[in-house]
C-alpha positions in Angstrom: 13.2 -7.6 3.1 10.8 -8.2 0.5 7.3 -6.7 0.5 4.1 -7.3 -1.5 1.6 -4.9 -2.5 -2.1 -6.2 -1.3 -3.5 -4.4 -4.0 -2.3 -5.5 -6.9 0.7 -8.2 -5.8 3.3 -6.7 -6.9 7.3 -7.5 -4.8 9.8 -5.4 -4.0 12.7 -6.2 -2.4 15.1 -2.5 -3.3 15.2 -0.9 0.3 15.1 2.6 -1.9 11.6 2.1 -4.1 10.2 0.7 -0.5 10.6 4.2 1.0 8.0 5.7 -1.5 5.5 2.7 -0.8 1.9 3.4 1.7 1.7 1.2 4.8 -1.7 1.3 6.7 -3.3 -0.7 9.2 -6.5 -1.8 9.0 -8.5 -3.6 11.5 -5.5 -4.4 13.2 -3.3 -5.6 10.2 -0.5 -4.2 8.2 -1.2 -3.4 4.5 1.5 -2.7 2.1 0.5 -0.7 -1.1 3.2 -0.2 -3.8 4.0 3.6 -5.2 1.2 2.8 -8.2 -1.7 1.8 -6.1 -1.1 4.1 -3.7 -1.2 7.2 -6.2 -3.9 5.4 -8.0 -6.0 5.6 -4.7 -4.7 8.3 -2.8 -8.2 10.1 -2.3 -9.3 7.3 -1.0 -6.4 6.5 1.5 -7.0 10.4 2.4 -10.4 9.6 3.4 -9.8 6.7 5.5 -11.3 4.1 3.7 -10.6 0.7 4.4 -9.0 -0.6 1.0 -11.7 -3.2 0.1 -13.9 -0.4 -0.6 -11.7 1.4 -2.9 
């Protein structure tokens, strides 16, 4: 299965880098972040921000 980050568009299709990429849902639809994004804007995914205001 091959994802894409909705940060930055990045794909990955290797089953073992998926495992260390973020999922969320926001307002009712999946978001994939890959492992740089998400460490990028981890303070923010703590707070619960929805990623267009990151």
């Amino acid at each position: 299965m091959e994802r894409s980050c909705d940060l930055c568009g990045r794909r990955e299709s290797d089953p073992a880098r998926l495992l260390t990429w973020t999922t969320g849902v926001e307002h009712g639809r999946r978001k994939n972040f890959c492992t740089a994004c998400s460490r990028e804007h981890l303070r923010m995914m703590e707070g619960k921000l929805d990623s267009d205001q990151w």
